[in-house]
Every structure is written in C-alpha cells, then in structure tokens.
C-alpha positions in Angstrom: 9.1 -0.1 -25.2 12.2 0.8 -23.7 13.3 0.1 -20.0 13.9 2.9 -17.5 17.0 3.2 -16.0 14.9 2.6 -12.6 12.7 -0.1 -14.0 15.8 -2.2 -15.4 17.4 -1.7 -11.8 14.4 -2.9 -10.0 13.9 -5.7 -11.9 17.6 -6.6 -11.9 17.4 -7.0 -7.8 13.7 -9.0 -8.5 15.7 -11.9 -10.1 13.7 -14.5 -10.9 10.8 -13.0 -8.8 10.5 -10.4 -12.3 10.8 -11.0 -16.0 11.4 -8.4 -18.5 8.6 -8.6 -20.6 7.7 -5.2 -21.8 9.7 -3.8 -19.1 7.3 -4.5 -16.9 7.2 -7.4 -13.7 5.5 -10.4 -14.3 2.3 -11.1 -12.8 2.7 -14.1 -10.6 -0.4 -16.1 -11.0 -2.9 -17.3 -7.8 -2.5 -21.1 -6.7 -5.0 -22.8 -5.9 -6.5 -26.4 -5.0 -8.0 -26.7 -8.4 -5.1 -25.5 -10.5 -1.8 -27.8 -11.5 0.7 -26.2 -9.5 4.9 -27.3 -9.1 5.2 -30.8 -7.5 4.5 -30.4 -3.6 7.1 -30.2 -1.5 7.1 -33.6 0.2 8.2 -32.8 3.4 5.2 -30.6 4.6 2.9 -31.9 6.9 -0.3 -32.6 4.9 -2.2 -32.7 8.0 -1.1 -29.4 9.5 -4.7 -28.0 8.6 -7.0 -30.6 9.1 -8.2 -29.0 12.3 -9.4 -25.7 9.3 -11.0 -28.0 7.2 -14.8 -26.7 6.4 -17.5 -29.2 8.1 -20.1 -29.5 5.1 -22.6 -30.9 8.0 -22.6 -27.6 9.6 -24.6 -25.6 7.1 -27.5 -23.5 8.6 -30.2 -22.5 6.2 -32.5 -19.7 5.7 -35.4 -21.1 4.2 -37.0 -17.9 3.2 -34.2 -16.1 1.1 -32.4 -19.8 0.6 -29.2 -18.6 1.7 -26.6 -21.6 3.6 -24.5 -19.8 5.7 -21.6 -20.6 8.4 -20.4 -18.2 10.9 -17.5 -18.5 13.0 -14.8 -19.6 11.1 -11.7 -20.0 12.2 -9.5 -19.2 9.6 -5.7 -19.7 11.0 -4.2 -22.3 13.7 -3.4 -19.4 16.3 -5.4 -16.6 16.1 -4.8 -13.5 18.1 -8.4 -12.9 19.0 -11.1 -14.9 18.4 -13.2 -11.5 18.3 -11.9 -10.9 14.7 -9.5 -13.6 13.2 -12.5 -15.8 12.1 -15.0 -15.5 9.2 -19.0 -16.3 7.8 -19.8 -17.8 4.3 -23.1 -16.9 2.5 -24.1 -19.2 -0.6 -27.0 -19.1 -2.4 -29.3 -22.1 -2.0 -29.4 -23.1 -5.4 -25.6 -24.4 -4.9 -26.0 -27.2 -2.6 -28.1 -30.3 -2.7 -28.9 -30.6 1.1 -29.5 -33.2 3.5 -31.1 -32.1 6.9 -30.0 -32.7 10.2 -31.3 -31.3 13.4 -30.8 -27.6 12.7 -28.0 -28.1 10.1 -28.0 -29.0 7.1 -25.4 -31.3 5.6 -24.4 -29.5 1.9 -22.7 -30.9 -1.4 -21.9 -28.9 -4.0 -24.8 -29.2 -7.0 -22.8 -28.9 -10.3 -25.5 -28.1 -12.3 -27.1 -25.5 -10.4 -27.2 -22.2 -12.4 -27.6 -18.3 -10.0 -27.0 -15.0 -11.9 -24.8 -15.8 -14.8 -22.5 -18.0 -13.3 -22.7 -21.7 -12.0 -21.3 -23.7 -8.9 -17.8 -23.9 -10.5 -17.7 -20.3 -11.9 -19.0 -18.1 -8.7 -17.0 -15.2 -7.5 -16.2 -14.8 -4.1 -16.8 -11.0 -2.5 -15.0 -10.0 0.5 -16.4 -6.4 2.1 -13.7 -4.6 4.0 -16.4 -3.2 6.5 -14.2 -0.1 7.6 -13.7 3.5 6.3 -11.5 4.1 9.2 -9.1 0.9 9.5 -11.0 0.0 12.9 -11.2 -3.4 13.5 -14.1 -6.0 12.3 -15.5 -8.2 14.1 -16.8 -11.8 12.7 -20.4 -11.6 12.9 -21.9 -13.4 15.9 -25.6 -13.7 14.3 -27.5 -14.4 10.9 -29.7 -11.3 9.1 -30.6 -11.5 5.4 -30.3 -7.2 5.5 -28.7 -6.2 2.1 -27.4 -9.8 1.3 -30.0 -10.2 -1.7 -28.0 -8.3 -4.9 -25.2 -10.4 -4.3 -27.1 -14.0 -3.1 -29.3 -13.0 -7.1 -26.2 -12.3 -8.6 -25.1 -15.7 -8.0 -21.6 -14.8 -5.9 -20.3 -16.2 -2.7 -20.3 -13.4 -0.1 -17.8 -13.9 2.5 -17.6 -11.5 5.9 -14.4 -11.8 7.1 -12.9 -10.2 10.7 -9.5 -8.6 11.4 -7.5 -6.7 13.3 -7.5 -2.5 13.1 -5.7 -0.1 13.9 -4.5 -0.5 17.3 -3.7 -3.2 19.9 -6.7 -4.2 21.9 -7.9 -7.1 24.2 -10.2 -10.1 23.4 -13.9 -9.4 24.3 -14.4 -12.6 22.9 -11.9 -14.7 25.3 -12.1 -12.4 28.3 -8.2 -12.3 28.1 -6.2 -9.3 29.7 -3.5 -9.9 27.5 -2.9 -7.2 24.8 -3.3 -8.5 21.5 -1.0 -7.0 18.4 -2.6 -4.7 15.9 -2.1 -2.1 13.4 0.5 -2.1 10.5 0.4 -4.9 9.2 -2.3 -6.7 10.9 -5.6 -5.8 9.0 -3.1 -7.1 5.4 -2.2 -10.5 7.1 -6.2 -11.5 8.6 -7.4 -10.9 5.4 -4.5 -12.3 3.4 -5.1 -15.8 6.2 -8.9 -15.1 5.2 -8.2 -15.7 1.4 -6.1 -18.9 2.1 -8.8 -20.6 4.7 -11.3 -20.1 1.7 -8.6 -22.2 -1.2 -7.6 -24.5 1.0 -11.5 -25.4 1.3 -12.6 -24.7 -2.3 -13.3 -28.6 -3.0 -16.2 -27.7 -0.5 -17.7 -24.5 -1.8 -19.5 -23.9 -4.8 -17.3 -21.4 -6.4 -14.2 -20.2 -8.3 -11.8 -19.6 -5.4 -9.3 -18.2 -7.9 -11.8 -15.4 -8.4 -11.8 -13.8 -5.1 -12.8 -10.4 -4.9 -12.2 -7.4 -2.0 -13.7 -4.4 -1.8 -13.6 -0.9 0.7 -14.0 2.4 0.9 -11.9 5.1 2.4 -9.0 3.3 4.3 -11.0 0.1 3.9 -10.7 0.9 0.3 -6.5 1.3 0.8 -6.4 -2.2 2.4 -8.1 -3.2 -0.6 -5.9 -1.5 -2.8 -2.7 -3.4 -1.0 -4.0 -6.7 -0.8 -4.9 -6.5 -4.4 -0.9 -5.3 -5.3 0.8 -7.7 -3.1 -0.5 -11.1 -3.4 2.0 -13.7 -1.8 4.4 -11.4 -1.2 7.3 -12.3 1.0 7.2 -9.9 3.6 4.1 -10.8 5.5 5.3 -14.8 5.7 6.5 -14.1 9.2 3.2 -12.5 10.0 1.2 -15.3 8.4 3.2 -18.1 10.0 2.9 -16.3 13.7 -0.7 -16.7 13.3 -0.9 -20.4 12.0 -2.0 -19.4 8.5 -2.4 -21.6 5.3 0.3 -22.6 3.7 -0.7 -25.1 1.3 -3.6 -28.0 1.2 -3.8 -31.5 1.9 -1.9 -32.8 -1.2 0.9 -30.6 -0.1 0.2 -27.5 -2.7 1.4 -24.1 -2.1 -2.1 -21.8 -1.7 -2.2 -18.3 -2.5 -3.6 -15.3 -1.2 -3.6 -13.3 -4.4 -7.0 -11.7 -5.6 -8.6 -11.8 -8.8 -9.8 -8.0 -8.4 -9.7 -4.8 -6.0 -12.5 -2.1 -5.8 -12.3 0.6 -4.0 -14.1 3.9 -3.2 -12.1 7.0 -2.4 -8.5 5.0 -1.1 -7.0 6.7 1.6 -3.4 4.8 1.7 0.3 5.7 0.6 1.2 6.4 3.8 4.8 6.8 2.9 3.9 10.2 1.3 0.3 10.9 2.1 1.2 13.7 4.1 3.5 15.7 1.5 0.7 14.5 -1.2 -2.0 16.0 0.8 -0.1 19.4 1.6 1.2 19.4 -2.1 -2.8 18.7 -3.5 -4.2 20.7 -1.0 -2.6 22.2 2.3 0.3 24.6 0.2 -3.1 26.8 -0.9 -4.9 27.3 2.9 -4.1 30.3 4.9 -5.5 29.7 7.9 -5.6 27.3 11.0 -2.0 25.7 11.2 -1.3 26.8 7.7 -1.7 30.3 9.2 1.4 32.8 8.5 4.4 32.7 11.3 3.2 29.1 12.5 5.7 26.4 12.6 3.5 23.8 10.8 2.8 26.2 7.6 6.8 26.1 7.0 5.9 22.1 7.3 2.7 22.2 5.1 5.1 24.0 2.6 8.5 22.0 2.7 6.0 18.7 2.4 4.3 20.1 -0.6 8.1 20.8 -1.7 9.4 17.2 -0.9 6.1 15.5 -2.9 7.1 17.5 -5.9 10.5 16.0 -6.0 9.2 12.7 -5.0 6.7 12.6 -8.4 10.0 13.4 -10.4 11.6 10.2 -9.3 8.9 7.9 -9.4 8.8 7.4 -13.2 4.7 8.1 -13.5 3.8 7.7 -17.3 0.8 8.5 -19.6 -1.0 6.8 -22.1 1.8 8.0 -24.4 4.4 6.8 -22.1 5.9 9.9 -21.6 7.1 10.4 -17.7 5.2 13.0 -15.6 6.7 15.9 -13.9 6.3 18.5 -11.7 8.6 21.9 -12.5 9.9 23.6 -9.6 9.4 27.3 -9.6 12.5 30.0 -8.3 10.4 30.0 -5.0 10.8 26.1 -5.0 7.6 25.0 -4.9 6.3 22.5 -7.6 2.8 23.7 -8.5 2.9 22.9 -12.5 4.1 20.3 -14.8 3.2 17.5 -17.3 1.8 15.4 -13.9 -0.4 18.6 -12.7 -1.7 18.7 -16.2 -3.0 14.9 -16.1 -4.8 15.7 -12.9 -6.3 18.8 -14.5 -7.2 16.4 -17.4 -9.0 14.3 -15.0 -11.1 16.8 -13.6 -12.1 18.3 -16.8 -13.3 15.5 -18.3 -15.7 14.5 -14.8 -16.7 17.8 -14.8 -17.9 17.7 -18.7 -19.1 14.2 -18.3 -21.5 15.9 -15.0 -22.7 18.3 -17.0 -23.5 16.3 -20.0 -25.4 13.6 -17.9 -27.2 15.8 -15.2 -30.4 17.2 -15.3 -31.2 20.8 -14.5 -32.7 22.2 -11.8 -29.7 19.7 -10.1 -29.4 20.1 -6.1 -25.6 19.9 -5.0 -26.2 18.6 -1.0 -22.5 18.1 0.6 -22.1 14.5 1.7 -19.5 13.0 4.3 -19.7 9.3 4.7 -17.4 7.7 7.8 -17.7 3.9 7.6 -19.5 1.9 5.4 -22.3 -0.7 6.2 -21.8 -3.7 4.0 -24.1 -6.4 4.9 -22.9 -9.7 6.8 -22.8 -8.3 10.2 -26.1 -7.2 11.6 -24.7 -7.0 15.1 -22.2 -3.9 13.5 -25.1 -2.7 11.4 -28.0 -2.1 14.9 -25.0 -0.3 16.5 -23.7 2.1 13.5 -27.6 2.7 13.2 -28.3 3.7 16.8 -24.9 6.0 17.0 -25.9 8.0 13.3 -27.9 11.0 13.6 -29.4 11.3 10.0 -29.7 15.0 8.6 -32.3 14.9 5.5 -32.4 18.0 3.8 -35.2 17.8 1.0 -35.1 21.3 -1.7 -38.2 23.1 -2.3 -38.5 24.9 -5.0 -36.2 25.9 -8.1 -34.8 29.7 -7.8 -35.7 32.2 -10.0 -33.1 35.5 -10.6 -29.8 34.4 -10.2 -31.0 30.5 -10.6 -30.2 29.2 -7.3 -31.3 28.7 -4.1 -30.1 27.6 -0.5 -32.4 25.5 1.3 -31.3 25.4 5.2 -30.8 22.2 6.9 -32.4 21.9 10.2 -30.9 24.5 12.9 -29.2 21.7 14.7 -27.7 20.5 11.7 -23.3 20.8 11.3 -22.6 24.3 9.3 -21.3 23.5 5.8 -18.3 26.0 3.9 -17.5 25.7 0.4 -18.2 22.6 -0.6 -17.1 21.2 2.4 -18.4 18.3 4.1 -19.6 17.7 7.8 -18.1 14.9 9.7 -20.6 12.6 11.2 -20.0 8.5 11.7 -22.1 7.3 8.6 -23.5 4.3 7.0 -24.7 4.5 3.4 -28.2 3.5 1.7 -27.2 1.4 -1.3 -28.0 4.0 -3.8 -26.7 7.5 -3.7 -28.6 8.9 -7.2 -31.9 8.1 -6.2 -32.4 7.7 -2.6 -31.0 9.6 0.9 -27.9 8.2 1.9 -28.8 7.0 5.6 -26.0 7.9 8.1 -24.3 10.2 5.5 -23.7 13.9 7.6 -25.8 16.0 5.2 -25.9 20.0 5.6 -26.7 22.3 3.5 -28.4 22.3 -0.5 -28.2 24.4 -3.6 -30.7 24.4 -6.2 -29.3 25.4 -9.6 -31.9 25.9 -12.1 -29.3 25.5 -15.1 -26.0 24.2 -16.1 -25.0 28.0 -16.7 -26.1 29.2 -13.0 -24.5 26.3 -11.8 -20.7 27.5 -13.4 -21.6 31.5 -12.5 -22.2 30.4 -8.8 -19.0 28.9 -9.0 -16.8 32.2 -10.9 -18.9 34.3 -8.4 -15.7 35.7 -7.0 -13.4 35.1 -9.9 -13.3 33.2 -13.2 -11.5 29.9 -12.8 -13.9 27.3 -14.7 -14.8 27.5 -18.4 -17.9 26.1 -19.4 -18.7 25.9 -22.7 -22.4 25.4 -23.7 -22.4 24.6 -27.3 -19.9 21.5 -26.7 -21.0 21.3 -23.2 -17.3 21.0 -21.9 -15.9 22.0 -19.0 -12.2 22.9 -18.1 -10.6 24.6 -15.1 -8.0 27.3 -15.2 -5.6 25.3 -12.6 -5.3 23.0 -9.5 -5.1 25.9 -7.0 -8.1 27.4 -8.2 -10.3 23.9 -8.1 -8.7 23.3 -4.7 -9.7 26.7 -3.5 -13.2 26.2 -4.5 -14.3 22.9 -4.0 -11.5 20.7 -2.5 -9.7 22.9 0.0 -7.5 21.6 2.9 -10.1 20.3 5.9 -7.5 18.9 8.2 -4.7 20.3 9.9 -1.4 20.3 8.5 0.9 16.8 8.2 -2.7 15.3 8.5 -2.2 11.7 8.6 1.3 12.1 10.5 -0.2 14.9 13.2 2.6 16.4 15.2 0.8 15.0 18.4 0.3 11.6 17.2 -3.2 11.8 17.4 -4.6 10.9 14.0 -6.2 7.5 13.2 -2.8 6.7 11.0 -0.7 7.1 13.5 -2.8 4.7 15.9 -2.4 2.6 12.6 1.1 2.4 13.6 1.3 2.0 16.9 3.0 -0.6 18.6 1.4 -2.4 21.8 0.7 0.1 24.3 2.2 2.6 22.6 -0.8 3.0 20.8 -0.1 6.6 18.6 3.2 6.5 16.8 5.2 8.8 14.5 5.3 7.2 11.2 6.6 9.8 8.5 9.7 9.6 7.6 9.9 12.3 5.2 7.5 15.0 7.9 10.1 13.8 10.0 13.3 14.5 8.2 12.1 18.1 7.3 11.6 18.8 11.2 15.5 17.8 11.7 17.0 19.5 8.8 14.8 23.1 9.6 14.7 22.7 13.1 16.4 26.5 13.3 13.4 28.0 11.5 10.6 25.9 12.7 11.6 26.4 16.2 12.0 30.1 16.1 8.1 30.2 15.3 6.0 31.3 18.7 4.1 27.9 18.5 7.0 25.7 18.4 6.5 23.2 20.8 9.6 22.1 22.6 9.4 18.5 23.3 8.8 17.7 19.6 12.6 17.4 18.6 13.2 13.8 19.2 9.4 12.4 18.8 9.7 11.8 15.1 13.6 10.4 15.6 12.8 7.7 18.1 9.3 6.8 16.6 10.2 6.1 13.4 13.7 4.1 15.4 11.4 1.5 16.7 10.3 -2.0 16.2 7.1 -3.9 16.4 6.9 -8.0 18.1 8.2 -9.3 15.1 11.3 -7.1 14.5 9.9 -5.3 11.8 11.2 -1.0 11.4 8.4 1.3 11.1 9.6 2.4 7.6 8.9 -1.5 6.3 5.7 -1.6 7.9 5.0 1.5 6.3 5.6 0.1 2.8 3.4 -2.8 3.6 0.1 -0.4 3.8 1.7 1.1 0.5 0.0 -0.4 -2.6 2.6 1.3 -5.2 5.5 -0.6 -3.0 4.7 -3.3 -5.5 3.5 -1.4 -8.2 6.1 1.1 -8.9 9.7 0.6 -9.6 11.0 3.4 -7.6 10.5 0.5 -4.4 12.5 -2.8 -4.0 9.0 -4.6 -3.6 8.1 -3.6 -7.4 7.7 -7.4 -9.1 8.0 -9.4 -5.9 4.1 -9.5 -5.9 1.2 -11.1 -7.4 -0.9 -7.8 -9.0 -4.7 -8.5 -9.3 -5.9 -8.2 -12.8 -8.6 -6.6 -12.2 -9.5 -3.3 -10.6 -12.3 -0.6 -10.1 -11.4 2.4 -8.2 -13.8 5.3 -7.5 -13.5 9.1 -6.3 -15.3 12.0 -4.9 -13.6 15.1 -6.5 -14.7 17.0 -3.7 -13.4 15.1 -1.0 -11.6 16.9 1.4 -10.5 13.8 3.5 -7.9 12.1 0.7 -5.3 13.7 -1.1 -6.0 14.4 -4.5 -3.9 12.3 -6.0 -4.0 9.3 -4.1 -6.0 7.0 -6.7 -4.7 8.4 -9.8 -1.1 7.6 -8.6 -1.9 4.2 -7.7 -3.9 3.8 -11.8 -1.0 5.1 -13.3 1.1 2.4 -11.4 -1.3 -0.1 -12.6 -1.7 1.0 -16.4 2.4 0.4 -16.8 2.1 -3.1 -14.6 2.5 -6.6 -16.8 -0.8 -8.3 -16.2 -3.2 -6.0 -15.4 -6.1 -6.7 -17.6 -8.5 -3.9 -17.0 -8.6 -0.6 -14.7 -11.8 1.0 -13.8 -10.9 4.0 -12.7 -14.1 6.7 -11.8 -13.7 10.5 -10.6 -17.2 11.9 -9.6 -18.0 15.6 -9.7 -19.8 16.9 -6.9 -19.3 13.9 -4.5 -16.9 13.9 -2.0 -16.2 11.3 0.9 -18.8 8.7 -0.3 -19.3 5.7 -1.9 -18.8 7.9 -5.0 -20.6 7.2 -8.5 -21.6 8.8 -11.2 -25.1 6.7 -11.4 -27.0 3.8 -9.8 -25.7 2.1 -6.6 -22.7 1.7 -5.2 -23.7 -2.8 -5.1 -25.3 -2.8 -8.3 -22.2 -1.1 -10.3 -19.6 -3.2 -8.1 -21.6 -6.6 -9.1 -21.9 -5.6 -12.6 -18.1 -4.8 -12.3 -17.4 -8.2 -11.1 -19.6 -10.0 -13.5 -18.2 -8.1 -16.4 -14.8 -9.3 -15.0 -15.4 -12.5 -14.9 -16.8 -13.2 -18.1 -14.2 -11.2 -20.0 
C-alpha cells in the first residue's frame, strides 16, 4: 500500500518512535515484569517503590462466593487525594493457596488452579471506568459480592480503580482545604498510574498483567477509548511523575501502562471537534431552540457543521478498499454528501436490516436514556445511585390491531418522550437490556408494532425516507438528514459540548483550579472571531462573549500545559490518525470492542465510526468489534444478551485468539 503524503509526514517527525511498515506506525508493545525487556537502566533507584509493593498477608476473604479481595490501594507515591488515587483487587479463590491469619489471609499464587478458561498465569485483568459523565470515582471503602460473580466464574481479575473527574475538588478523605487538580488530563494519568501499580505487582497476582483490559460507557467509554490509543505515551510523563507513579520494578525494568483491549459503549470523546461533529451529524438539520432562524448560535451550528466537513477532508479516513473518504461541499457551502456520508449510511442500513432480520414481531420500541453506569466493585456508589434513580417501568399490553401499533402511556408523572427521543434521568443499568427492565434507565413512553411492515409505515408516516424490503428483508434509508430527522435529531443546544456559557460537563472537564468551566474549542472559537460582524448583529448576541473563547483557550493548567494539548490528550484519534503529531508516538491496544445506540441523541454520530476507521488503518491492531444497535440510544447498547456476558465473552475470545 502506498504512503499518504500526510502519513509519510507524520511518521517522518515520529522517528524512531514509528516504522514504516505498511505505512502504518508500529505498535509499541506493553512491558512488563514478566517479559525480557532492554537492560535496565542502572542508575534508577530500585527501591523507589517498595513502599507500593502488594502485602500478600493482607488478603481478606469471602468465604461464601470465595473471592480474596484488597481495598485501598495506594497506587502512586503522592497522590492527590486519597478519596480516588487508590484501588481494590478481586480474585477468584481458586487462585491462591491461603494461609489464615486473624482476619487476613496470607495468599500465594496456586499455579495449577484452573477458573473459566484461563489459569493463574493466563487471567485477564478488567478495569470498569464507573462513569458515564467523567465525574470522579471514588475507591471503594467496603466489600459487596453485588454483580461480581460473571467475572469471579469467568476466571478474570476484576480491579476497581479511583480517579480524578472532571473538575478540581477537595479531599473528603483527608479533611484538607486545599484544592486538589482535576480535569483534562487527570482521569488518563490515575488510571494510566492504576495500570502500572498492578505490573509492578504481577509476581503477586494470579494473572496475565499484560492482558489488562478497560472498559466505559459514554464519557467513561472515551477515557477508555484514549487509554487504549496512547499507551506510554510521552505526554503524560510529567503528569505521572507529579503524582509519584511507576516507573519501572525492582530489577530496574521500564513498566508500561499500555492495555491489551478497550471496550466501550456509545464514546463520547474527540473533543477537538465534537462540537462541529455533532452540529455537522445533527445540529445543521434542527430549526428550533438555538438553531432557531435569526439567532446567533444557528450561524454557529451552521459554520461548525461547515468546518467538520473540511476537517473529514483532511484527515485521510479510508475504507475497506482504501479509498479516502470525503465530504463534497455544496454552492451553499455546506458538506452534507460524499463518499464519508455514504459509509455512515452504509452503517445504518446494515443495523437496521440486521434488526429486522433478528427481531420478533409484535416488537415494543421503549426510548431508553442511561446516565452513569453501575459496574460492580463499589457498593457504597451503587446504595447512592440506587436511592437518587427514580425507575419508570412501562410494561405493553396488548398488540394493536388496524394500523398495527399502539402507544402504551407511561405513568402521568413520567418525563414526556418526542421522536425517538430519550428522557434524561441519572441511571444505573440491569445487566441485561434484551430480557429484563433496565433499572435506573429514564423510560417513557412504548410502541407496540405488530409487524416489521407497520413498524417501517409508522416511520414514512409523514414522508418516505426508509425502504424496507420484505422479500430480502433489507433495509436502507434515503439519507442522513432524513434518519437524523426521525430518530436521531439534535437534543442539546447548539456548540453542545463547548456551550457559549461554559456550562456543559466538557467544559468543567477542562477547567483549571477554581476556574472550574472553561472554554475549550478552538475551532467554535475561531468561527466566533472571524464572523463576529454577523453573529453580533443577531438580537441574542450576548456582548461579553467576544474575548471568553480568546483568553480561555490562552491559558495554562499547574503543570504548564495549553488547553489545546490537553485537549488532544482526551482525543483518542491524536494517536490514531496521521493528520496529529501524536499519530505513532503511542502504544495502540490490539484489541477493541466498541458499541452504539443509533438513536442516541447524546453523541455525535460519528464519534465511534471515526475512531474504527482510525483503528482499521493502525499497524497492530488485531481485531475491532465494532456494534451499531437499531433502536437503542444512550445505553449500554447491544444487539442481544447482556452488556457483562458479551464484554466477557469479548475478552475471552481475545485472549485465546
């Protein structure tokens, strides 16, 4: 395959970082304890982490569900907060031969033992990112069994680890009053220190500590999506070091904090362009709100949607065929078709003809909004999430007769529902969204459809934009506008992750001390300078926003670092795609499994394909899982069984490859 004029540059200013092998960067491979790394360097101090060292006589035991657990650990020589820079190991029994003592247990690893299909030497590692939201997790304090069991069967070693979120914030923990950093790039360089504490102390547990797996959902699921692209990648070292993190074992060994695999569920990340990605997927089609006609922030909504069109034609996104994907830009200057709106077409069609083909009829479509997650480890996090969630169970009742569907009403109190669009609600999910209610997930309002062919005329009730063919049972829609319109239309206001008054969770996620909401957009904020004239002639201009963006974007956080850098560290395609200088200065997960909601009205569009068309051009990547589900939308999307039992069979599968 030939090089790209913008891959060959990119990996010309890699260097050795990058070889050219298939035109593509290297994948730099995990270190760790058990591997035969480069001589150490002999002037580190090989006692530097002694103090981090696991205590195998500190093992507590739950004799019922023979799970050894630790909680508490300390993963880094100076954390920030004890509240979240520490950690809790769960190992199924079978792996230790024990000795008791008082109410510990004293644990060596037990070669021979045999959980699941692996064995003491082969076991995964799982790491839940706990968050939808990017708020910060807390270690847990206490021990509950609660949803542990699929992974403790499976025979992999579940680890709960706490960081940072979003903003700044004081230590309940310590009882300090001084302000702790967080935000951009905080919740990257716990979890990165996380990964380290656990290789530095593989002789101790009963696993593979190459084969560490994360997994999120929502923002959680972008965090997953970076740390799985930028494995020991220079620019956090500065981080990592200010924070006393691993930096290589008792024989003097560089360890890693590269992953075996990523999984995510609906990815909310690219922050770079995640506001001209949303307005060009969805905002450039709404009418109303602050994409109404003669407001300032539709000429915004449009010139982002504009700017992401041009963007896509510089970032060199291929297909199968390895042909680059476009967008064309129309007299009127917007970018609305093109080889790359074609592939996204593609995508839908084919989960729209795979629904159709695997669902049974009558099928009741109940919109679904999911918040945060509830992965198990933390029963402290799970009691609260369960007394804040107001459930909303709507059960159908019959199957319609006449025009084959029916609307069953949710209870009176119950969030009103809109085309397809869901209710927010803070959520927690039940583990399997096919077969039972999804607890905490904002439910509204159900359809009954007693056949795949009322199903498509409900949706072409006011004009034909989805063909459904029954013979072939395929499906195909006319364009994006038209599925946007109908099912995924824009549910947030204009420059949604970038808000004009700083007050979305993103731009707490790069705030800086107590400047908690910043502006982070450098491309929302460009378009405000160069069409200041027309934006401030609209009636709603307001007139202190001319300099926000300017000396947002101007500052620094406590370690010297511009906004626009910390910006590309929340960017998974800043090592994945040669239109960044961080493309092959990263070691890439092999492995990754990335899930959608086609109807999710929270996350641009084309947020996860971008980032699997990065990865199906990257050197190294083994194997992409990538899932688009019709008629889910902010969820813990799938298109059967559980969310756990599909991400464990995911992991298995990868590790037996």
């Amino acid at each position: 395959m030939g090089c790209t004029r913008r891959e060959f540059l990119a990996l010309a200013s890699a260097g050795a970082a990058a070889g050219l092998a298939g035109c593509t960067p290297t994948r730099q491979q995990p270190q760790t304890p058990t591997e035969d790394p480069e001589s150490p360097d002999p002037s580190v101090d090989l006692t530097e982490f002694e103090s981090l060292a696991l205590d195998p006589s500190a093992w507590r035991y739950d004799e019922d569900n023979d799970v050894y657990y630790q909680l508490g650990l300390r993963y880094c020589l100076s954390p920030a907060t004890e509240t979240y820079e520490s950690l809790a190991i769960f190992v199924p029994g079978a792996y230790f031969t024990a000795e008791e003592n008082g109410s510990t247990y004293t644990c060596t690893v037990n070669e021979k033992a045999v959980v699941g299909g692996f064995t003491a030497a082969t076991a995964p590692i799982l790491m839940p990112i706990n968050t939808g939201t990017l708020a910060a997790q807390a270690s847990p304090t206490t021990y509950a069994f609660d949803g542990l069991a699929p992974y403790m069967e499976a025979g992999c070693v579940y680890v709960y680890a706490g960081f940072r979120g979003r903003s700044a914030g004081y230590d309940t923990a310590s009882g300090s009053d001084e302000l702790f950093p967080g935000g951009s790039p905080w919740p990257v360089v716990d979890l990165k220190a996380a990964i380290r504490f656990l290789r530095y102390n593989g002789a101790a547990l009963p696993c593979d500590t190459g084969r560490v797996f994360v997994f999120g959902f929502g923002a959680g699921g972008g965090l997953s999506a970076v740390l799985g692209s930028s494995g020991d990648a220079a620019l956090f070292e500065p981080y990592l070091a200010s924070i006393g993190a691993i930096t290589h074992d008792a024989e003097g060994n560089a360890v890693s904090d590269a992953l075996a695999g990523s999984a995510s569920w609906c990815p909310v990340t690219s922050f770079d362009v995640a506001d001209a990605a949303y307005e060009w997927c969805q905002g450039q089609y709404a009418s109303d709100g602050t994409r109404a006609e003669g407001t300032w922030t539709r000429l915004l909504s449009q010139d982002l949607a504009g700017a992401y069109g041009a963007w896509i034609n510089e970032m060199d996104l291929r297909d199968a065929d390895d042909a680059q994907l476009t967008l064309d830009e129309t007299e009127a200057g917007s970018f609305s078709m093109g080889s790359y709106a074609s592939a996204l077409i593609d995508g839908i069609d084919e989960a729209a003809t795979y629904f159709v083909q695997n669902t049974s009829f009558p099928y009741a479509y109940t919109p679904q909004r999911l918040e945060d997650p509830t992965f198990p480890g933390d029963p402290n996090l799970a009691a609260t999430r369960e007394a804040d969630v107001a459930v909303t169970q709507v059960a159908p009742e019959a199957v319609a007769d006449g025009t084959g569907q029916e609307q069953v009403d949710a209870p009176a109190d119950a969030p009103a529902d809109a085309e397809g669009t869901d209710a927010n609600a803070d959520a927690a999910p039940a583990e399997d969204t096919a077969q039972t209610t999804l607890a905490g997930v904002a439910q509204v309002q159900s359809t009954i459809y007693d056949s795949a062919q009322s199903y498509f005329a409900a949706l072409n009730a006011d004009n034909w934009w989805i063909n459904y063919n029954h013979r072939s049972m395929s499906v195909a829609v006319s364009s994006l506008r038209d599925f946007v319109l109908h099912l995924r239309p824009a549910a947030i206001d204009a420059s949604p992750f970038d808000q004009p008054d700083r007050s979305s969770r993103t731009n707490q996620l790069f705030g800086i001390g107590e400047e908690s909401t910043l502006h982070f957009d450098a491309i929302a904020g460009g378009l405000v300078q160069d069409n200041l004239d027309a934006y401030s002639a609209c009636e709603d201009w307001p007139e202190d926003l001319e300099l926000d963006w300017v000396e947002d974007l101007e500052k620094v956080d406590s370690l010297e670092t511009d906004m626009a850098t910390r910006v590309a560290m929340m960017n998974p395609l800043y090592w994945l795609s040669g239109h960044y200088e961080g493309y092959g200065q990263a070691s890439v997960a092999p492995h990754w499994r990335v899930n959608e909601g086609l109807f999710d009205t929270d996350v641009p569009l084309a947020t996860a394909s971008n980032i699997v068309l990065a990865l199906r051009k990257y050197d190294g990547v083994t194997d992409i899982a990538h899932t688009q589900v019709w008629g889910q939308g902010h969820v813990l999307a799938e298109r059967s069984g559980s969310a756990t039992a599909n991400l464990i069979s995911w992991v298995t599968a990868c590790c037996t490859a």
